[in-house]
C-alpha positions as CSV (number, residue, x, y, z in Angstrom):
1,X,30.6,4.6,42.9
2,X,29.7,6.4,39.5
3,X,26.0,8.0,39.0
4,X,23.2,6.2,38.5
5,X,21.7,6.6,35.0
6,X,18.4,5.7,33.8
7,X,19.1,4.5,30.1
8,X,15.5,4.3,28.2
9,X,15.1,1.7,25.0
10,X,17.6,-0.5,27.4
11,X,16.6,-4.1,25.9
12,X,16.6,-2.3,22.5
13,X,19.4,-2.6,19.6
14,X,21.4,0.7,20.7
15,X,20.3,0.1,24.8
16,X,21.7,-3.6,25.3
17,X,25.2,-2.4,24.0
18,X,25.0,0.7,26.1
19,X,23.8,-0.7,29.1
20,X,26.7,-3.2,28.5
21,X,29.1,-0.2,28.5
22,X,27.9,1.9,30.8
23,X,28.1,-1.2,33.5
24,X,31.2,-1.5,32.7
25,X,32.3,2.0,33.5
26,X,31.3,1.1,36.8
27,X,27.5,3.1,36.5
28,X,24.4,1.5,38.2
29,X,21.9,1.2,35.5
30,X,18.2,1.5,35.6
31,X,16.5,0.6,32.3
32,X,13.1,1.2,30.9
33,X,11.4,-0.1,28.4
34,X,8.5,-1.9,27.1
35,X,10.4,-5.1,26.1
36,X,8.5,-5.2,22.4
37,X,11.2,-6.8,21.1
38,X,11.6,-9.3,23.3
39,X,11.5,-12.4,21.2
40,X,14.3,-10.5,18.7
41,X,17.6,-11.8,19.7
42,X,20.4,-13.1,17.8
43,X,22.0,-13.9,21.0
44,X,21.7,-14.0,24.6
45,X,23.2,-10.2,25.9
46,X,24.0,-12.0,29.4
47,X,24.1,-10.7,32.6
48,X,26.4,-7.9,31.0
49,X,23.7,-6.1,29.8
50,X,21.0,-6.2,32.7
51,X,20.8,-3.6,34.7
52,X,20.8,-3.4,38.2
53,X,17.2,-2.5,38.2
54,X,14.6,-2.8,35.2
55,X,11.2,-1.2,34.8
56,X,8.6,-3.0,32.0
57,X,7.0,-0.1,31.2
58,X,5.9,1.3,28.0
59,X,7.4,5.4,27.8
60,X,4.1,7.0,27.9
61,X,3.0,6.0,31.2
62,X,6.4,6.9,33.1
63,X,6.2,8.4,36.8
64,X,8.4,10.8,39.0
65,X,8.7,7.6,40.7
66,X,10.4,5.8,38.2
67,X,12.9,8.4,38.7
68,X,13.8,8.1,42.0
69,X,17.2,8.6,42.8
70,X,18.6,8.8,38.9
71,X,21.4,11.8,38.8
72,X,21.4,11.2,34.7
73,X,19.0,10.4,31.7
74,X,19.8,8.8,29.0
75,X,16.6,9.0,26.7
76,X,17.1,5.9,23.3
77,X,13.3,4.3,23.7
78,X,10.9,5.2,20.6
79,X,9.3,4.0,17.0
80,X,13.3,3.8,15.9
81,X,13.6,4.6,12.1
82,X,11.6,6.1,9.3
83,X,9.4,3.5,8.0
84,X,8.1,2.6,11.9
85,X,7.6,6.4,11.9
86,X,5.6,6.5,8.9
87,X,3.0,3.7,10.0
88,X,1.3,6.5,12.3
89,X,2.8,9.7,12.2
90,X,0.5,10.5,15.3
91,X,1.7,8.2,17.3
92,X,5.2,8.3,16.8
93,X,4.5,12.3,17.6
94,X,3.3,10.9,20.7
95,X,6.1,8.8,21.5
96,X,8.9,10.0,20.4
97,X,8.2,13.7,21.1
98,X,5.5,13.8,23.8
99,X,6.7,11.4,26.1
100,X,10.3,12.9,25.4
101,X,9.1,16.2,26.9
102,X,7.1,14.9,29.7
103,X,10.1,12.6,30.7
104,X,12.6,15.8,30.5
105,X,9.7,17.9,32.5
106,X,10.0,14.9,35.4
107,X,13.6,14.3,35.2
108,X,13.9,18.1,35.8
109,X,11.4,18.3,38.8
110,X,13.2,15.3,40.1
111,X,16.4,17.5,40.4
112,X,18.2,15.2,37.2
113,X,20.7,17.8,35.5
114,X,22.2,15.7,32.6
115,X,19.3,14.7,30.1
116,X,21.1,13.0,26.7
117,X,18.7,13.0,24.0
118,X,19.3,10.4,21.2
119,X,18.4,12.6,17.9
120,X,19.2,11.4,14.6
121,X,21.0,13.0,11.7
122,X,17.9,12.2,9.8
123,X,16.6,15.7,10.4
124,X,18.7,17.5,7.7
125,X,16.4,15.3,5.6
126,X,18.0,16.7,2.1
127,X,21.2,18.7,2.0
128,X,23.6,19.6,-0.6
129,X,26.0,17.1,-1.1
130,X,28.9,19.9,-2.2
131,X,29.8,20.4,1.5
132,X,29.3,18.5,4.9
133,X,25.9,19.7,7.1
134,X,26.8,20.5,10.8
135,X,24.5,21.3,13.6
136,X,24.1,25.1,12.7
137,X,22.4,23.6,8.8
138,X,19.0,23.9,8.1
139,X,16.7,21.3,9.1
140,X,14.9,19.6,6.5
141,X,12.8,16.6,8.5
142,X,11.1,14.6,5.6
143,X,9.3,11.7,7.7
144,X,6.9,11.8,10.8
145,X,10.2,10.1,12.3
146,X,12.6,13.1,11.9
147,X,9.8,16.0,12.3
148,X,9.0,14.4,16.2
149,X,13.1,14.5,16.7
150,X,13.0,18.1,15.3
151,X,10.2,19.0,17.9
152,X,11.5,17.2,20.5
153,X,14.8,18.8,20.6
154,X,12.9,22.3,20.5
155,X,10.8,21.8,23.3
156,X,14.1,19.8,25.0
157,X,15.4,23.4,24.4
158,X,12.6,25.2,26.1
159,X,12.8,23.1,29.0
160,X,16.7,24.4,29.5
161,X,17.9,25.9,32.6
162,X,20.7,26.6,34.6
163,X,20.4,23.4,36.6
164,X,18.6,21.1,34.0
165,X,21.3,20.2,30.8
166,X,19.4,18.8,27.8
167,X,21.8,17.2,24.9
168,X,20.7,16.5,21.3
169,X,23.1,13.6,20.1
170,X,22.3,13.8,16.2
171,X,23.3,10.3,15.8
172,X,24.8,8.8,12.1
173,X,23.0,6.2,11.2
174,X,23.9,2.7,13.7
175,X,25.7,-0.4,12.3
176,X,27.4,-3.1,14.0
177,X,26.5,-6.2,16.5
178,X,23.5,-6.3,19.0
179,X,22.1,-8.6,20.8
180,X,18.8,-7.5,19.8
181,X,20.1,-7.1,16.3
182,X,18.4,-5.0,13.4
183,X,18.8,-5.9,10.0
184,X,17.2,-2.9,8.8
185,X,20.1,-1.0,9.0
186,X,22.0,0.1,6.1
187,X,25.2,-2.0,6.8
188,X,24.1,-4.5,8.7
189,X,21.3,-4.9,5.5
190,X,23.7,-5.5,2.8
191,X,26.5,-7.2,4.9
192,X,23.5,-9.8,5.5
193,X,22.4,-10.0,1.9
194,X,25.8,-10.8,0.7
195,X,26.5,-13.6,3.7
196,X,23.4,-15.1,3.4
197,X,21.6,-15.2,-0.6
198,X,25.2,-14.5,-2.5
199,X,23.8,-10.5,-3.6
200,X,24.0,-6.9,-2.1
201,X,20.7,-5.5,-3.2
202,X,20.5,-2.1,-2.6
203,X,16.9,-0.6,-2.8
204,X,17.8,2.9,-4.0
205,X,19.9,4.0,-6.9
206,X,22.6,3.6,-4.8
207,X,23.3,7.1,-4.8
208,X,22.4,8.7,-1.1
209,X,24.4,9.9,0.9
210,X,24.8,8.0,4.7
211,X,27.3,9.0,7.5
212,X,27.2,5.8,9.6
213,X,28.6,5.0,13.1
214,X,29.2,1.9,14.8
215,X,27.2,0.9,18.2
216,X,29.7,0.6,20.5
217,X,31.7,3.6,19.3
218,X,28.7,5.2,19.8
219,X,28.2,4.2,23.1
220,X,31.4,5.5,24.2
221,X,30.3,8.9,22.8
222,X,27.4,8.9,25.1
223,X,29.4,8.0,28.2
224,X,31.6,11.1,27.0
225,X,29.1,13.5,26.6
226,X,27.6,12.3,29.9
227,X,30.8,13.1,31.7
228,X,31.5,16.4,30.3
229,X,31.5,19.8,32.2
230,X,27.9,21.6,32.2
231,X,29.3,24.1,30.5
232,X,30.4,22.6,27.6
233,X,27.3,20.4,26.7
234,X,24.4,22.6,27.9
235,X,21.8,22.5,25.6
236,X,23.9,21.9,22.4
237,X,23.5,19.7,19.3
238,X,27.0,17.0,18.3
239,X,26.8,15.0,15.4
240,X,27.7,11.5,16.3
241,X,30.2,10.0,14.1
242,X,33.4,11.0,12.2
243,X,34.4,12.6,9.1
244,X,35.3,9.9,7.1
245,X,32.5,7.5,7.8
246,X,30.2,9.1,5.4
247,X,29.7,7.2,2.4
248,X,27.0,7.0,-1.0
249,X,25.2,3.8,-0.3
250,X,26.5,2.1,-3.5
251,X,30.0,2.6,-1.4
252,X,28.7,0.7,1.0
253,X,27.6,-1.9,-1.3
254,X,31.7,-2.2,-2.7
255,X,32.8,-2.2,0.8
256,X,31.0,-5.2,1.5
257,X,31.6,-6.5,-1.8
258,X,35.2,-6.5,-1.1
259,X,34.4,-8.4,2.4
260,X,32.2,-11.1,-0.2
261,X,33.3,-11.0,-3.4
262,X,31.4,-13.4,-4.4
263,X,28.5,-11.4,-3.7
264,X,27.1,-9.6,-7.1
265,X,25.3,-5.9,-6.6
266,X,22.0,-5.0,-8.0
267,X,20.9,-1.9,-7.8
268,X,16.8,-2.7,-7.8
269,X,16.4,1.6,-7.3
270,X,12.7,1.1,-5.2
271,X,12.9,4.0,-2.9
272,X,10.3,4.1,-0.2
273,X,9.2,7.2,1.7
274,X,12.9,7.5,2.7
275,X,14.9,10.2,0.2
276,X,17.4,11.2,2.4
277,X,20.7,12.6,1.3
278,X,23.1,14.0,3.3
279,X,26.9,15.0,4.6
280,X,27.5,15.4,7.6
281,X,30.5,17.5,9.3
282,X,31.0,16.1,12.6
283,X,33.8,18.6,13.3
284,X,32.1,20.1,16.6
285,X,31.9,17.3,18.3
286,X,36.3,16.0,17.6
287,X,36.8,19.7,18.9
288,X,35.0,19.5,21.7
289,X,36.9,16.2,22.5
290,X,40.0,15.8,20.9
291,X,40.5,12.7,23.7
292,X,38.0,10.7,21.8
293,X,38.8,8.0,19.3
294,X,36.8,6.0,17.1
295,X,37.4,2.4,17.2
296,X,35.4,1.5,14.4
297,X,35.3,2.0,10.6
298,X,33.0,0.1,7.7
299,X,35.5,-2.4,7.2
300,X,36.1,-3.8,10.5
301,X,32.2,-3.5,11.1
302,X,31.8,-5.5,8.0
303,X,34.6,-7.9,9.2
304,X,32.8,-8.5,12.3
305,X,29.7,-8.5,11.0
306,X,30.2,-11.2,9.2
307,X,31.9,-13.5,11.5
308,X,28.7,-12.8,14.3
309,X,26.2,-13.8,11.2
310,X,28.1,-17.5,11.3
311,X,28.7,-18.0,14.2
312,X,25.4,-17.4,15.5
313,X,23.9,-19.4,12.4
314,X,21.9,-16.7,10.7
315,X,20.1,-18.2,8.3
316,X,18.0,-17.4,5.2
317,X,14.3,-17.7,7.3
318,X,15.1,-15.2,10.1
319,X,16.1,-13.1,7.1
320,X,13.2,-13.4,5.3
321,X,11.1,-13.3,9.0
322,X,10.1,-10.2,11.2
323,X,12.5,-11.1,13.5
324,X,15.4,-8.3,12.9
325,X,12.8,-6.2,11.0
326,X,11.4,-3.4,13.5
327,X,8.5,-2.6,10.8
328,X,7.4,-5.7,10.0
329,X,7.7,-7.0,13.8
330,X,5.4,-4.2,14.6
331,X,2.8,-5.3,12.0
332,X,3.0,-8.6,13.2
333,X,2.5,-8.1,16.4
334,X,-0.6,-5.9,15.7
335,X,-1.9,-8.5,13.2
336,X,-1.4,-11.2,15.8
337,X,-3.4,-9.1,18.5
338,X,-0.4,-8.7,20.9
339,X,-0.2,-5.1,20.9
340,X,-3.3,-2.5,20.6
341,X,-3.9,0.3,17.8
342,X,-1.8,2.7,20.0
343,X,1.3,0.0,19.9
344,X,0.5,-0.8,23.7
345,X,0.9,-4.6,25.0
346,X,-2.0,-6.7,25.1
347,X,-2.7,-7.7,29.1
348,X,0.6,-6.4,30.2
349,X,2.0,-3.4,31.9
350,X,0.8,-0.1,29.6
């Protein structure tokens, strides 16, 4: 029987794939998470993706006791991109940095050795485009989103010890299929616009620099990470995704333009408080497993992408809804009372 491994954010985008896979390997799977997104399915994720025990609970109010006989951590749940970030930059301190550290402080005094921080690669912020960032670059967090990563990983850090094994996955930023699908995701945006209204609108100049990496790839690279030696993931930083998956988001735009040709590009250049641009070298992490392959590139994702959007009859209206919109499901649930001020559910379980 493999380890049992709490996975946090389970019923999220990222967590229903990866509780999928990590079942599949044969782990037991606990998940936690507040559910927010309950109501934002594409699809049913099945008994595949349910765990073998699930705690409703949001991740500031976690106990030791929610921790009981875990032997791994694997830490997704939080405000998930920039533009959630930005709504309160003190609370997404207080989720996605505070309740990191007090989960690492519990899974540590709970005797938990393997802690696998999802970070994002949105922490370089701005880089030079000339050459590829890797994890020894400077850090240039831009939103209240990639500053809480920043601090969490340095207190993660702190926290480090000869028998507690904190890992910062610098994640690319996620495409592909979820059950609890996002469309504010760079690929799965524009693949969407083209299927569904004939156009690939891209919001910036098209210019920015993305690396990108597919959901179920990076699943795998989790489970690999979680089953390396101590000695060879304690308390290091691996960019997730590959060399030659980063791409200017006008690329992405003629990638899926080849997928719908039909589909016209506009370039409508209305950046928000997003201005990130950056390469990223992923070279430590194919050295430090040469065993791994990626299954996944843009084109296959795009492939697929566009055969899940039919099949599960996307339509124009849960494009134009909050459904697959993490911001706007956030307002909405704040302007329909079902969450507090401090994005905690109404009358359920803080």
């Amino acid at each position: 029987m493999k380890p049992t491994v709490l996975i946090t954010g389970n019923t999220g985008y990222i967590g229903t794939v990866m509780a999928k896979h990590f079942k599949e390997a044969s782990y037991n799977v606990v998940g936690l998470d507040n559910d927010l997104y309950r109501e934002n399915s594409l699809f049913s994720s099945g008994d595949e993706a349910k765990p073998q025990k699930q705690i409703i609970k949001d991740i500031r109010q976690v106990t030791a006791n929610d921790l009981e006989g875990v032997d791994a951590v694997i830490h997704l749940a939080g405000l998930s991109n920039d533009p959630l970030g930005e709504l309160n930059p003190g609370l997404t301190d207080e989720i996605n940095c505070v309740s990191t550290l007090q989960l690492a402080r519990l899974a540590k005094s709970k005797g938990i050795k393997r802690f696998l921080f999802s970070s994002s690669c949105s922490i370089y912020g701005i880089s030079s485009v000339d050459f590829s960032i890797n994890e020894t670059g400077r850090l240039k967090p831009l939103t209240a989103y990639a500053k809480a990563k920043v601090d969490a990983e340095s207190g993660l850090a702190k926290l480090a010890d000869e028998n507690f094994h904190p890992v910062f996955m610098r994640n690319a930023t996620v495409y592909g299929l979820s059950p609890k699908m996002r469309l504010d995701l760079v690929v799965n945006n524009l693949t969407a616009w083209a299927y569904l209204k004939g156009e690939i609108a891209i919001m910036s100049d098209g210019t920015p620099w993305r690396p990108i990496v597919h959901v179920e790839d990076l699943s795998r690279a989790f489970k690999t990470v979680l089953e390396a030696p101590h000695k060879k993931i304690h308390c290091q930083a691996f960019n997730i995704g590959s060399n030659t998956e980063n791409y200017q988001v006008k690329d992405i735009a003629l990638k899926v333009g080849s997928a719908v040709p039909e589909a016209s590009i506009k370039i409508l250049n209305k950046m928000g408080p997003d201005e990130r641009t950056y390469k990223v070298d992923f070279s430590k992490f194919k050295d430090a497993f040469p065993e791994f392959k990626w299954l996944w590139n843009v084109e296959k994702g795009i492939e697929a992408l566009l055969d899940a959007y039919k099949r599960y009859s996307l339509s124009v209206d849960d494009f134009e809804s909050d459904k697959y919109f993490r911001v706007r499901t956030i307002k909405s649930l704040l302007e329909s009372g079902k969450i507090d001020e401090n994005l905690k559910i109404k009358g359920g379980q803080a």
